[in-house]
ZAMARGU-4260 file (C-alpha; in steps of 0.2 Angstrom, whole numbers, plus 5000, padded with zeros to 4 digits):
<rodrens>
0) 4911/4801/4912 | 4928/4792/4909 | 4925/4793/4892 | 4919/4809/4890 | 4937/4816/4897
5) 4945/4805/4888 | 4933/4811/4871 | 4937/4829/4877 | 4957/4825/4879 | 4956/4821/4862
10) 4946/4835/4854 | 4959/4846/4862 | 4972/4839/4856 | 4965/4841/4837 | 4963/4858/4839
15) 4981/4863/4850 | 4976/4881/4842 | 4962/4884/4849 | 4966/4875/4866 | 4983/4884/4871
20) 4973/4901/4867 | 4958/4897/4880 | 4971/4891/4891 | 4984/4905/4889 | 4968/4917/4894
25) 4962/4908/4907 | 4980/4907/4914 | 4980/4926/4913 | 4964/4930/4921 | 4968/4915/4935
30) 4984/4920/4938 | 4983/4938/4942 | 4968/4935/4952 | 4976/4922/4963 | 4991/4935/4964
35) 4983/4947/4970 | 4969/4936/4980 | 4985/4930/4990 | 4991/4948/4994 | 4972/4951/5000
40) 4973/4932/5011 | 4988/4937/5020 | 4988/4954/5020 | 4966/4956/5028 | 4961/4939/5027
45) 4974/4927/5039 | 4972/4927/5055 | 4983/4938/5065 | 4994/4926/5076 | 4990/4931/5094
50) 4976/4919/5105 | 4965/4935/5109 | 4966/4946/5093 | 4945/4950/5093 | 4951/4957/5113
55) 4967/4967/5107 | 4962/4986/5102 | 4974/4999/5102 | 4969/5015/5115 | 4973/5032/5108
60) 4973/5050/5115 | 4964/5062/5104 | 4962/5081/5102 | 4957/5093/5088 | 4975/5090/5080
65) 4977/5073/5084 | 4963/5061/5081 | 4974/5048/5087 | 4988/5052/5097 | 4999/5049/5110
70) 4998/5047/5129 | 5006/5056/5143 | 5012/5046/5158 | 4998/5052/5174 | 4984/5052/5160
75) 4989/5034/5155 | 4992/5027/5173 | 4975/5032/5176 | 4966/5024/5162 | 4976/5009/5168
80) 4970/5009/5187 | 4952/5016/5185 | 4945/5007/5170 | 4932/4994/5171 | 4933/4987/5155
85) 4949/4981/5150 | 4960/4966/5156 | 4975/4974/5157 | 4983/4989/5147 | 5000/4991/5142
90) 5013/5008/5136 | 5025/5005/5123 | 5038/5016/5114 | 5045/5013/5095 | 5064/5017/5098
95) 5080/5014/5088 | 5092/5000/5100 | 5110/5000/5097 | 5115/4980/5098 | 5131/4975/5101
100) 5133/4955/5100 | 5147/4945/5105 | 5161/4946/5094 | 5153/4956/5084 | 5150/4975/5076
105) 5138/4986/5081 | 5120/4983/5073 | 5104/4996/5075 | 5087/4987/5074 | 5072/4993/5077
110) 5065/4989/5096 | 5051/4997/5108 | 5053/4999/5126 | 5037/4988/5135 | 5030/4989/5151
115) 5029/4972/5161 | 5012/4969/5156 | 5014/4971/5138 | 5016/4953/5131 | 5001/4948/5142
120) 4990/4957/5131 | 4994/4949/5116 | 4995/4931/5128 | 5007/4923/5116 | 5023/4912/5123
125) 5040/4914/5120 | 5048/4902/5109 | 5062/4903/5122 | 5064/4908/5140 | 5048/4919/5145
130) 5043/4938/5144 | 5041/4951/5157 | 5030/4947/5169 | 5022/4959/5183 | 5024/4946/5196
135) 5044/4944/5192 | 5048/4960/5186 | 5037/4974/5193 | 5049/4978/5206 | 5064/4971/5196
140) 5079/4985/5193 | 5089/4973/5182 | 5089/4978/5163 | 5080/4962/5152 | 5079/4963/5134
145) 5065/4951/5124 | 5074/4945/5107 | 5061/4943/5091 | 5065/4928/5081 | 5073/4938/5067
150) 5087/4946/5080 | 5089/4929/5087 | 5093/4922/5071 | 5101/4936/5063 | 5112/4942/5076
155) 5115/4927/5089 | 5115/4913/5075 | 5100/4907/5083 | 5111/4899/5097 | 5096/4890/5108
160) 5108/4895/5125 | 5106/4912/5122 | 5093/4913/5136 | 5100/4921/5153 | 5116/4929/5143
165) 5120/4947/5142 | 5122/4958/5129 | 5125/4979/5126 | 5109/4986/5121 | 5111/5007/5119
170) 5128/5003/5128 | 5121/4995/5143 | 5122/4978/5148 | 5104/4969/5146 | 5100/4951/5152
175) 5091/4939/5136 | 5074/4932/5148 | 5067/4925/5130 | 5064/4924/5114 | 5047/4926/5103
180) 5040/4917/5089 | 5044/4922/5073 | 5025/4926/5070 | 5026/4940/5081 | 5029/4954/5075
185) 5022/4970/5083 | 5024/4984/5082 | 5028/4981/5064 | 5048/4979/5060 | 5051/4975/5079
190) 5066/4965/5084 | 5068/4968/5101 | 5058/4974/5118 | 5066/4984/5131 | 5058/4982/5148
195) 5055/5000/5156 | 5065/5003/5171 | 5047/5014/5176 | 5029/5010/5172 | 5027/5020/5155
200) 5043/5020/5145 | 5057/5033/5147 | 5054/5049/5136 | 5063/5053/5120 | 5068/5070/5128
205) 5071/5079/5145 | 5053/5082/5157 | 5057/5092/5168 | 5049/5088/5186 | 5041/5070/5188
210) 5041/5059/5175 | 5026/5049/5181 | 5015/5064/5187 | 5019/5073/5169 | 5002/5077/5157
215) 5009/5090/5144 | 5019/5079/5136 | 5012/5064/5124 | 5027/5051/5117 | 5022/5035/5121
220) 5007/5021/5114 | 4995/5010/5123 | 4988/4994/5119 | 4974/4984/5131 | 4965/4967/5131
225) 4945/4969/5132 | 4938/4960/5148 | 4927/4946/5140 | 4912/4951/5134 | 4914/4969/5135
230) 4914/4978/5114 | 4924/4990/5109 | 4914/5004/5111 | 4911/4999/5129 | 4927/5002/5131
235) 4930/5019/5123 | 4913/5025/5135 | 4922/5018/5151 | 4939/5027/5145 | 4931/5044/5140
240) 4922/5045/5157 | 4940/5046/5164 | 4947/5057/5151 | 4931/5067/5156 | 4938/5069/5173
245) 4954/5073/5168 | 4950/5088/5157 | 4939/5094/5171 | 4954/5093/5184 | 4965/5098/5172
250) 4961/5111/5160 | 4975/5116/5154 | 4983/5101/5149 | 4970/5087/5146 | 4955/5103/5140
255) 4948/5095/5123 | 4957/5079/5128 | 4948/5062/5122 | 4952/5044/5120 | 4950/5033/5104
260) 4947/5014/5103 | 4953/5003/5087 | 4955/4984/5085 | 4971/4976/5084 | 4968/4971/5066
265) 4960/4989/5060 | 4975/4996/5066 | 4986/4985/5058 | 4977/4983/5040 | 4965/4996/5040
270) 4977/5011/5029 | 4978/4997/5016 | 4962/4989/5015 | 4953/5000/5002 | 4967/4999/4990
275) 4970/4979/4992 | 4949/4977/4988 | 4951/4990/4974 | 4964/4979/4965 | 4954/4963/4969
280) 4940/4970/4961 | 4953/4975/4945 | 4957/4958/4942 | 4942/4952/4945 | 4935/4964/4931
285) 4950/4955/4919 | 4943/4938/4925 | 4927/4943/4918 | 4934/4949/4901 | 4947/4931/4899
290) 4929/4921/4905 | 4920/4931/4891 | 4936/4925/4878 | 4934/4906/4882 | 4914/4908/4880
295) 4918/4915/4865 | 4927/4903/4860 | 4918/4889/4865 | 4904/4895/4855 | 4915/4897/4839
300) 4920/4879/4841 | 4902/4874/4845 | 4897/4881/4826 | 4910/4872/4818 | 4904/4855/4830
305) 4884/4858/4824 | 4885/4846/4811 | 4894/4832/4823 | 4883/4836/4837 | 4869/4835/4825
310) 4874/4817/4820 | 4876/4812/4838 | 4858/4816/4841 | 4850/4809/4825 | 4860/4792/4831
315) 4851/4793/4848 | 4861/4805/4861 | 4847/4815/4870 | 4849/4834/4876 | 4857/4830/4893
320) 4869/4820/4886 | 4875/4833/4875 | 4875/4847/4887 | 4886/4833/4897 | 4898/4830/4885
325) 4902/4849/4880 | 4901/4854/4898 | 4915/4840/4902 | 4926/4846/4892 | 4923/4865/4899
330) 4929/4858/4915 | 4945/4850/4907 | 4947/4867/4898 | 4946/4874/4915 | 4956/4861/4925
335) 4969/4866/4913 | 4970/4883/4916 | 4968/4882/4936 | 4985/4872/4932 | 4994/4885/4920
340) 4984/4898/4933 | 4992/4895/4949 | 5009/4892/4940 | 5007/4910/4934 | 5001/4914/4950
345) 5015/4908/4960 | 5027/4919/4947 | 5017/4934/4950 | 5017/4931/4969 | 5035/4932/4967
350) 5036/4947/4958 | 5024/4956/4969 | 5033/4954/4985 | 5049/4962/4976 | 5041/4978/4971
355) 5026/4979/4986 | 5032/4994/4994 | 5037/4993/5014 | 5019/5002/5021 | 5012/4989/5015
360) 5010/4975/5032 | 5011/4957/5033 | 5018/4956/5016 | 5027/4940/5026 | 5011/4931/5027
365) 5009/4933/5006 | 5011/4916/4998 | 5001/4902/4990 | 4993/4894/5003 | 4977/4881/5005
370) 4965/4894/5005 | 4971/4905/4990 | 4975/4887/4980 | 4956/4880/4984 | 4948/4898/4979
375) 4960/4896/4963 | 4952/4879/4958 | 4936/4883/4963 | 4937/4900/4952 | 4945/4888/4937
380) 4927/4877/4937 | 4916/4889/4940 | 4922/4900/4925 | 4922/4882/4917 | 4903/4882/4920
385) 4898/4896/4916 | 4909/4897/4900 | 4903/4882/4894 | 4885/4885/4899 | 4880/4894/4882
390) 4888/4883/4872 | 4880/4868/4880 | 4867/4875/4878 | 4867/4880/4860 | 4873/4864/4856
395) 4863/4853/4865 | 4848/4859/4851 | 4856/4852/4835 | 4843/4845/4824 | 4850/4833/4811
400) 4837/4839/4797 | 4845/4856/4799 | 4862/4852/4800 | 4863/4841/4785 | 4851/4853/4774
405) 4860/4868/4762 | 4872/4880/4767 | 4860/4894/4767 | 4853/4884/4784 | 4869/4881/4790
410) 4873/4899/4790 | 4855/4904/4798 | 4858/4890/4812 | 4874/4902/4819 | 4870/4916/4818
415) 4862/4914/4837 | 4880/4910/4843 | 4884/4927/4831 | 4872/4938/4842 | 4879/4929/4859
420) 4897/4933/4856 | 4891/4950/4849 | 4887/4953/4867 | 4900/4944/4875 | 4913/4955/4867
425) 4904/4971/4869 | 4903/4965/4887 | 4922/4965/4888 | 4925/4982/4880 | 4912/4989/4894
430) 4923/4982/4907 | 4939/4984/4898 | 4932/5003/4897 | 4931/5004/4916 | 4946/4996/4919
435) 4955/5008/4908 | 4945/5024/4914 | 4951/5019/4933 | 4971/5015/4926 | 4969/5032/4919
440) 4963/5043/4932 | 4976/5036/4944 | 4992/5039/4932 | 4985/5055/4928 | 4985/5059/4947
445) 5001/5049/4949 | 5010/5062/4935 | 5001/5078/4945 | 5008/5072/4961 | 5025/5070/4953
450) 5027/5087/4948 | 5024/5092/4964 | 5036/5104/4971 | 5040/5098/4987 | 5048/5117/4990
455) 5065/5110/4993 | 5081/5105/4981 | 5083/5085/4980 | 5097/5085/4969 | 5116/5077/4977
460) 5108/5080/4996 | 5112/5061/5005 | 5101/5061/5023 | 5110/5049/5038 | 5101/5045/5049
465) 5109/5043/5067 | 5098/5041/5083 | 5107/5041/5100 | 5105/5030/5114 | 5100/5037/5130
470) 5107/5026/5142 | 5123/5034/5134 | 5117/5051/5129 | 5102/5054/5143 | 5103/5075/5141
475) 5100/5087/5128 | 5115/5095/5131 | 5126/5078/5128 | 5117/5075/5112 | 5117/5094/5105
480) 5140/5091/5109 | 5138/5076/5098 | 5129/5081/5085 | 5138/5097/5084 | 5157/5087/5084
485) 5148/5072/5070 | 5144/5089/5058 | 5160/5099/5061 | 5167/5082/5054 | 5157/5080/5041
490) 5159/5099/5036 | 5177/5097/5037 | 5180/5087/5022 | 5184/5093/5006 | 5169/5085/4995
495) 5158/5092/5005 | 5149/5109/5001 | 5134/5110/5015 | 5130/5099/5029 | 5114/5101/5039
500) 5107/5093/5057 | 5091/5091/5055 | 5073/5082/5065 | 5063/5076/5053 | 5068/5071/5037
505) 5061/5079/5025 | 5045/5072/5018 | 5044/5059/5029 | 5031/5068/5042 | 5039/5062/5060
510) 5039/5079/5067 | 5037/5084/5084 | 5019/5094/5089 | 5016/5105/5101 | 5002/5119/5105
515) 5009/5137/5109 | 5001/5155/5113 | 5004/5171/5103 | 5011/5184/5114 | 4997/5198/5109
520) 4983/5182/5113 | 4975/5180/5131 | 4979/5165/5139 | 4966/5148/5135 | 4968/5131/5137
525) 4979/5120/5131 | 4963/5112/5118 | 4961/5131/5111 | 4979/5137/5110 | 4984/5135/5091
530) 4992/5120/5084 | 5010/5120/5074 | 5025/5106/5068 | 5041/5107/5076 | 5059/5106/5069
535) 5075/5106/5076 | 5087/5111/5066 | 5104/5120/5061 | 5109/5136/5055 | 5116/5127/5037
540) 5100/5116/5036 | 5090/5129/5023 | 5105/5132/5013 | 5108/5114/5010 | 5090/5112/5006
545) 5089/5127/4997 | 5073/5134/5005 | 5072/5150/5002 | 5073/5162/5016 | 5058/5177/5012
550) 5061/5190/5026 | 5072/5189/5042 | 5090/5179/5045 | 5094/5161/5048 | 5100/5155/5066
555) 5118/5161/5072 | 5132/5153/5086 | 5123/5170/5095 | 5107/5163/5098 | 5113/5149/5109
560) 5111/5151/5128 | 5108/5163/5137 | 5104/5173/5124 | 5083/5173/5121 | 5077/5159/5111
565) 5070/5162/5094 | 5063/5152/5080 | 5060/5153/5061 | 5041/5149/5054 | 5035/5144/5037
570) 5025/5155/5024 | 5009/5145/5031 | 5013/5146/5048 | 5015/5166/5045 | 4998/5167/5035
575) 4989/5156/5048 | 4993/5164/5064 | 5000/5181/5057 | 4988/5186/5045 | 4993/5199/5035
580) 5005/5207/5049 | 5024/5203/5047 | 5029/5190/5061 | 5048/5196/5063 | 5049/5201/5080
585) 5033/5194/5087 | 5034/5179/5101 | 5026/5164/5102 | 5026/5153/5119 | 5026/5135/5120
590) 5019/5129/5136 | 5014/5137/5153 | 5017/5155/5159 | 5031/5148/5164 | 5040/5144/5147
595) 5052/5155/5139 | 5046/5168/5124 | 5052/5164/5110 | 5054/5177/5098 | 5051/5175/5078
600) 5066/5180/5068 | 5064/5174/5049 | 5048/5167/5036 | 5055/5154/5026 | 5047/5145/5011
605) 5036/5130/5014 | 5041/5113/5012 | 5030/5097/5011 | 5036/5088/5024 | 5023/5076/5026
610) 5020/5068/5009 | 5021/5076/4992 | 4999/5073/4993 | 4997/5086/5009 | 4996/5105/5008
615) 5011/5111/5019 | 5006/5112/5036 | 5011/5126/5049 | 5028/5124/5055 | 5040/5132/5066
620) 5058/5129/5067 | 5070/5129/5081 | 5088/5129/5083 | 5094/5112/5088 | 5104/5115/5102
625) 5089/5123/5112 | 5076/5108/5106 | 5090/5094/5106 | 5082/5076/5102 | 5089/5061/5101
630) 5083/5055/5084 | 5089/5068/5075 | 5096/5064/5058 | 5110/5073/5045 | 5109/5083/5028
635) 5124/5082/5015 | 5123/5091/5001 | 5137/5085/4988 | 5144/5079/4972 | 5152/5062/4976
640) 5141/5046/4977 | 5132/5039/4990 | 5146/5028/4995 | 5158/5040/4997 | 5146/5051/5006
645) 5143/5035/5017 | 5161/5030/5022 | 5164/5051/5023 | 5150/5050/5039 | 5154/5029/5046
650) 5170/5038/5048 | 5166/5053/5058 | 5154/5045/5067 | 5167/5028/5072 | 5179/5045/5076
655) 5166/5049/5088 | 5159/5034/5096 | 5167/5018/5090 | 5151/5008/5097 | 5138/5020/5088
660) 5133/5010/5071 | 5126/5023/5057 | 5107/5019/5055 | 5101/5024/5035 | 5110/5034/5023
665) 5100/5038/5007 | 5096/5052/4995 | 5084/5063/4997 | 5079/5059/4980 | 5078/5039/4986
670) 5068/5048/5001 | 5057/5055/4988 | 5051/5040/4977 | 5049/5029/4994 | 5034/5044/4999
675) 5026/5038/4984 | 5028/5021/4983 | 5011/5017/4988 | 5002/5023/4973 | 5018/5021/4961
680) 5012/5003/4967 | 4993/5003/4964 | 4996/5012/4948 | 5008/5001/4939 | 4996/4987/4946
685) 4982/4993/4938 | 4985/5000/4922 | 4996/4983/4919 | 4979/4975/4922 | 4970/4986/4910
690) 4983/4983/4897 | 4977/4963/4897 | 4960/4970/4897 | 4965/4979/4880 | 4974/4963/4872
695) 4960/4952/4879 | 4944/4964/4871 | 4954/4967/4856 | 4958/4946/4855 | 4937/4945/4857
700) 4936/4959/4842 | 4947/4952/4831 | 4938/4933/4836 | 4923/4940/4833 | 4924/4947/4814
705) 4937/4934/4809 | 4921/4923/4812 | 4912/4933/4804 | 4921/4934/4789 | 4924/4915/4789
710) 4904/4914/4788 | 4901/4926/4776 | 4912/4918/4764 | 4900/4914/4751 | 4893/4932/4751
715) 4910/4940/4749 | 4915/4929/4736 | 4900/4933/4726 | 4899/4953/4731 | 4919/4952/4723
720) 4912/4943/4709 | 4900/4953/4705 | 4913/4967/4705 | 4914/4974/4721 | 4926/4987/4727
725) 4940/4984/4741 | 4930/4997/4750 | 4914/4990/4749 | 4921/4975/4756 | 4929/4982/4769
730) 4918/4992/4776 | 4905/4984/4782 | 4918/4972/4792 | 4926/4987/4801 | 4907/4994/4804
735) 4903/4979/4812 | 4919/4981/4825 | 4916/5000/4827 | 4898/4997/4830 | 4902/4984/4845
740) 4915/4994/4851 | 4904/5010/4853 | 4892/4999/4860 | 4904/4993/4874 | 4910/5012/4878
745) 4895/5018/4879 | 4891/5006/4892 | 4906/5007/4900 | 4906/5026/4902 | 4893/5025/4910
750) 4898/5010/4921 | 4914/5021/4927 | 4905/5034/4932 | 4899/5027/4947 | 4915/5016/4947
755) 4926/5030/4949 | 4919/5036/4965 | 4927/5023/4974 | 4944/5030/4967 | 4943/5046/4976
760) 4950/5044/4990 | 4968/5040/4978 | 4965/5053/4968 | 4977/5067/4970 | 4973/5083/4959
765) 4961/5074/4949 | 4942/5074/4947 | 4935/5057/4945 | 4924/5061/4931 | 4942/5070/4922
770) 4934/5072/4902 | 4952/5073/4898 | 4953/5053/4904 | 4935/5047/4898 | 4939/5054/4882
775) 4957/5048/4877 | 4953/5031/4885 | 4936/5030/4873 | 4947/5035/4857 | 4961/5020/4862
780) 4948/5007/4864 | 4939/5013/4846 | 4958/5014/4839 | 4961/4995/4846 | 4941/4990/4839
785) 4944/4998/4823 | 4964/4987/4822 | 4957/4973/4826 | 4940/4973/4812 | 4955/4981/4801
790) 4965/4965/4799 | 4948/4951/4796 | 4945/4965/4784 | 4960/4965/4774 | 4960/4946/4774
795) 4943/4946/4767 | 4951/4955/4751 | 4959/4940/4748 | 4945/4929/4747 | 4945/4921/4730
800) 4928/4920/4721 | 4929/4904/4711 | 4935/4895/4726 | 4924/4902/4737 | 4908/4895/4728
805) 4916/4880/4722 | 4918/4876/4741 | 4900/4881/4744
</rodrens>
C-alpha cells in the first residue's frame, strides 16, 4: 500500500495539469457542500441546548384567523391548572427593555417578561446566580431581572459580582438574581427576562376590569414541558378538552376558540427547514456534476495509461492488483481535495454568515465542526470510489497483445472509455439543466416580487422606531402626550417636510387584530364576527406615505375625545365587508355591546403591509390617540441623510426623555430589501450554484471533444489531406457536442419537471413549469455545448497532415 501512494504521489506530480484540475473541481463541489452542510448542522441538525428539548412544545391558541395565536390571561390560567398532561406551563411576552448600566447610557435590548415557572421548562441552570423560581418568587413583590450572556458581557463587562446588584430596567430599579449561559437563547434575540409582578405578563395596552379574569384580549405566549411519556398529541387532546369548555361557557369570547401543540424545535427551525434541504439538495446536484468531471478524467488518463497498465500485467500484476493501484491513487486524488474542500469550505462559511439574512435562526451554532468535517472526508473518499471505480475497472482489462499491437487497435481499445464519459457528461448537463431550471424560476419569481407595488412611496421616508416603557408610560393617554411632543419636535425642524406616528411599520406585518361587528349585522359570536388589521396612526401618516386617499377625509385635532370615534379602511377592507355599497358613514364596533361605534370616515389605497408576497389584507385604521400603544414607531419623510435624520429625532427624543435611548432608525427602502432577504438569499445561493454547474458541464464538453479530437488525429490528418474543407472538419466535432448536449436537456427537462414541484412553495407569481424558463435555460446550456465543441473544433483546423501520419 505504501508504495502505491507513494507510486500515486509521483504520477500526480508528472501530470500537475491534470492533478490541480481534479482537485480544483473537487474543491468546488466539496466545499460548497460542506458550506452549506454546516448551515444545515447547526441550523436542523445540533441539538438544541436545553436537557428536555423532546418535552418542550410551544401551546398556541387558535381561531379561524389565527392558526396559531396568542393567549389571554383566565383562558391561560386555566390550561395551566386543569391540564393533565404537561409538567408545567409557563406565559412569556417579547417586549422592548430600556437598560440603564452603571456609568453608563441608556441601551434598548430586546427582553420578555416570564412568569416564575418559565426557565424550569427549559430546566437549564444559570451560569451565575439562579432564575425565578416559584418557591422563591411566587409571592415575591421585588422586581428581578435574569441577564442573557450577551447583556452580561456587552453591557456589565462580564463583571462575575454582578449577581444581587441593581440596575434601571424601563426606569425602574431591578435586582440581577442570574445570569444564563450564552447557549441560551430564547426567544430568539433575547438578552434579558423580566419577572412578571402577576402570573401572566403585564399587557402591552390598557384592559380595562381584571387583568387576570380578562379572555378578549390575546398578547401573550405559552410554553409547557410534557409530563414523561405523554406525545404531543396527547397533549393538544388534553388542552382542547378545556378549550372545549371554554368556548361553551363562553361564547362570545372563546366561540371557535382552539389550541395548537408544536415542538420546541419545529417552532424554532420549522419556517426554514424546506429551503435549508432545498440548497442541500443544490449542491449536492453540483457534487454530482464535479464527481462526473474527476471520472472523466480519470478515464482520459486511464487511456493514455493502457499501454503501461498493459506492460504491468504482461510482467505478472493480476486484475486486483491493478484495480488497487488505480483506485489508490483515487483516494489520494480525493484526500487531496477533502483538504483543498474544507479550506474552501471554511471561506465559504465565512462568507455565508455575513450575507445569511437575520430570519434565518441559530445562524450562531454555523461553523466547521466534527460532524460537518467527518461528513466532509467521508464525502471526499466516497467520490474517490466511485470516481475511480470505472477507471479501475476499465483498466484493470489491459491485454498486453492489444496494447502493443497497431494504432488502429489502440484507437478501438477506447473507445469504451469514449462511450463512458459520453454518458458521464450528458449526465451533467441533465443535472446542470435542473439546476439551472430551478435558479431560473426563483429569479424570475424574485424579479416579479421586486416590482411589486407595495402601494406606498419608499423614497427619503426614514422610520424610528421608539417603544416606551410602561413602568414609566403605564397609560394610553401618557404615551399618546409623548408621542405627540416627540413629533411636534420632529415636525418643527426645517429639513423636515412630513412626519408620521405610526403602529406598524410598514411591511413588516406586526399589526394589531381584532374581530368587530358591522352595525347593519345581528349580533354573533366573537368566532363568527369578521376579521380585520389594525393601525394606529396619525393624521400626516398617508400623506408621508403617499397613500392615496380614494373617498372621504383624513383624521383631524376634532376627532379626539369626546367627539365619536372614527376610523379610515383600506380598498379591501371596503370590498370585503362593504360590498359594493360605499362605507363613508357606516360603523363598525369592536368588542361588546358595550364598545363605542365607530364610524367610517375615508377608503384609502391598499398597502402591503405584510410582505411584498401577500395580497393586502383587510385593514382598518385608527387615530393614535384613541388606540395609543406603546410600540409605536415614527415616519420622516425628507431630503437629508439618514444621519441627520438620526441626530434630528436622538435629539427630540433626549429633549423629551433624557433616559429614553432611540431603538432603530432605517429607511423605508432598507425596510424594504430586509422583507426580502430571504429569497434574495436562496436565489443568489442557487443560481451561484448553477453557474459552477455550467462552468463544470461545459469543462466535461470541452474534456470530452478535446479527447476526441486528440484520438481522431490520424483521421483528420488524412480527411485534410485528402482535401477536406474547414467545414467538413468542423462539423462533425460540434455535432458530436450538440448531440450530447440535446441528450442531457432532454433528460434534464424532464428531470425538472418533477423537480420543480418542490419549488412552489418559493415561487411568487410564477408557474413551475414557466416555458419562458425551460426554454431560455435549454438554449444557454446548447450555447455553452456548442462554445465548448467550437474551440476542440477550431484546434482540429490546425492539425498538420504530414505530421499527423508521420507520428502515426
Amino acid at each position: 500500500m505504501i508504495n502505491d501512494l507513494r507510486y500515486a504521489a509521483r504520477a500526480f506530480f508528472r501530470t500537475p495539469g491534470f492533478t490541480v484540475v481534479a482537485i480544483l473541481t473537487l474543491a468546488l463541489g466539496i466545499g460548497t457542500n460542506t458550506a452549506i452542510f454546516s448551515v444545515v448542522n447547526g441550523v436542523l441538525l445540533r441539538p438544541l441546548p436545553y436537557p428536555h428539548t423532546p418535552e418542550i412544545v410551544q401551546v398556541w391558541s387558535t381561531s379561524a384567523g389565527e392558526p396559531k395565536g396568542a393567549h389571554g390571561p383566565a383562558d391561560f390560567l386555566e390550561f395551566q391548572r386543569d391540564n393533565h398532561t404537561l409538567l408545567m406551563l409557563a406565559a412569556y411576552r417579547e417586549d422592548a427593555l430600556t437598560i440603564l448600566p452603571p456609568r453608563a447610557e441608556p441601551v434598548r435590548i430586546s427582553g420578555a417578561l416570564v412568569t416564575t415557572d418559565y426557565f424550569d421548562v427549559f430546566g437549564m441552570p444559570a451560569a451565575l446566580g439562579r432564575t425565578f423560581s416559584r418557591s422563591i418568587d411566587g409571592n415575591a413583590h421585588e422586581s428581578l431581572v435574569v441577564l442573557s450572556h450577551a447583556a452580561w458581557t456587552e453591557q456589565f463587562s462580564a463583571d462575575p459580582r454582578i449577581v444581587s446588584q441593581r440596575v434601571r430596567i424601563n426606569g425602574v430599579p431591578h435586582t440581577i438574581v442570574g445570569v444564563m449561559p450564552a447557549s441560551f437563547g430564547y426567544p430568539a434575540g433575547a438578552k434579558a427576562w423580566v419577572l412578571s409582578a402577576t402570573d401572566v405578563p403585564l399587557p402591552p395596552l390598557e384592559i380595562s376590569g381584571d387583568l387576570l379574569e380578562s379572555r378578549g384580549v390575546h398578547y401573550f405566549m405559552a410554553i409547557g414541558r410534557l409530563r414523561a411519556g405523554v406525545t404531543a398529541e396527547q397533549a393538544r387532546a388534553d388542552l382542547a378538552v378545556i378549550a372545549e369548555s371554554q368556548a361553551r361557557r363562553f361564547p362570545e369570547s372563546n366561540g371557535g376558540r382552539g389550541v395548537a401543540i408544536q415542538p420546541l424545535r419545529e417552532r424554532i427551525v420549522g419556517d426554514v427547514r424546506d429551503a435549508l434541504y432545498m440548497l442541500l439538495a443544490a449542491v449536492g446536484v453540483v457534487l454530482l456534476i464535479a464527481w462526473a468531471n474527476v471520472a472523466s478524467l480519470l478515464l482520459a488518463r486511464a487511456s493514455g495509461r493502457h499501454r503501461e497498465l498493459a506492460i504491468r500485467a504482461a510482467l505478472g500484476a493480476g486484475r486486483l492488483r491493478l484495480m488497487r493501484q488505480l483506485i489508490t491513487e483515487s483516494v489520494v486524488l480525493g484526500g487531496a481535495g477533502a483538504v483543498a474542500g474544507l479550506l474552501a469550505g471554511s471561506w465559504a462559511i465565512a462568507l455565508l454568515l455575513k450575507v445569511i439574512p437575520e430570519g434565518i435562526p441559530r445562524t450562531e451554532d454555523i461553523g466547521l465542526d466534527v460532524r460537518v468535517g467527518t461528513v466532509a472526508i467521508l464525502v471526499s473518499l466516497a467520490c474517490a470510489l466511485l470516481f475511480g471505480l470505472a477507471p479501475a475497472l476499465q483498466g484493470s482489462r489491459a491485454d498486453a497483445s492489444r496494447a502493443l499491437a497497431d494504432a488502429d487497435r489502440r484507437s478501438t481499445a477506447g473507445r469504451g472509455r469514449a462511450k463512458t464519459r459520453a454518458v458521464l457528461v450528458v449526465c451533467e448537463i441533465a443535472l446542470t439543466l435542473i439546476l439551472l431550471v430551478s435558479a431560473g424560476l426563483l429569479a424570475n419569481s424574485f424579479v416579479r416580487l421586486q416590482r411589486v407595488d407595495p402601494g406606498f412611496r419608499v423614497d427619503h421616508v426614514t422610520i424610528v422606531r421608539l417603544p416606551l416603557p410602561q413602568s414609566k408610560y403605564p397609560d394610553g393617554a401618557r404615551q399618546a402626550a409623548f408621542y405627540q411632543h416627540v413629533l411636534e419636535g420632529i415636525e418643527q425642524r426645517p429639513e423636515t417636510e412630513s412626519a408620521a406616528i405610526l403602529f406598524p411599520s410598514p411591511i413588516e406585518g406586526a399589526h394589531a387584530t381584532g374581530t368587530f361587528t358591522l352595525e347593519w349585522q345581528p349580533s354573533s359570536t366573537r368566532a363568527d364576527r369578521p376579521f380585520t388589521s389594525i393601525a394606529s396612526v396619525s393624521a400626516n401618516y398617508f400623506r408621508t406615505l403617499g397613500i392615496p386617499i380614494i373617498a372621504g377625509r383624513t383624521f383631524t385635532e376634532q376627532d379626539r375625545d369626546p367627539a365619536p370615534a372614527v376610523a379610515m379602511v383600506n380598498a379591501t377592507f371596503a370590498r370585503k365587508y362593504f360590498g359594493g355599497q360605499s362605507p363613508l358613514g357606516k360603523r363598525v364596533r369592536f368588542g361588546d355591546s358595550g364598545d363605542d361605534w365607530i364610524t367610517v370616515i375615508a377608503v384609502v389605497g391598499d398597502s402591503r403591509n405584510v410582505g411584498l408576497q401577500e395580497p393586502p389584507t383587510p385593514l382598518l385604521y385608527l387615530p393614535y390617540h384613541r388606540f395609543p400603544l406603546a410600540f409605536m414607531a415614527f415616519a420622516i419623510r425628507s431630503t437629508a441623510s439618514t444621519a441627520a435624520i438620526a441626530t434630528l429625532a436622538r435629539t427630540t427624543i433626549r429633549n423629551t426623555d433624557p433616559e429614553l435611548p432611540m431603538d432603530t432608525i432605517q429607511t423605508l427602502g432598507d425596510v424594504l430589501k430586509e422583507s426580502v432577504a430571504e429569497p434574495r438569499f436562496r436565489t443568489l445561493l442557487l443560481g451561484a450554484f448553477a453557474l459552477m454547474a455550467v462552468i463544470l458541464a461545459a469543462v466535461g464538453v470541452y474534456g470530452l471533444i478535446s479527447y476526441s479530437v486528440a484520438q481522431r488525429t490520424r483521421e483528420i490528418g488524412i480527411r485534410m489531406a485528402l482535401g477536406a474543407q474547414a467545414r467538413q472538419v468542423m462539423l462533425p466535432v460540434v455535432r458530436e457536442g450538440l448531440i450530447l448536449a440535446v441528450a442531457g436537456i432532454a433528460i434534464g427537462l424532464a428531470g425538472s419537471v418533477a423537480m420543480s414541484r418542490v419549488l412552489k412553495d418559493f415561487l411568487f407569481g410564477v408557474d413551475t413549469t414557466d416555458p419562458l424558463t425551460y426554454g431560455l435555460v435549454a438554449l444557454l446550456l446548447l450555447a455553452v455545448a456548442m462554445l465548448a465543441s467550437y474551440i476542440p473544433s477550431r484546434r482540429a483546423l490546425r492539425v498538420d497532415p504530414i505530421t499527423a501520419l508521420r507520428s502515426e
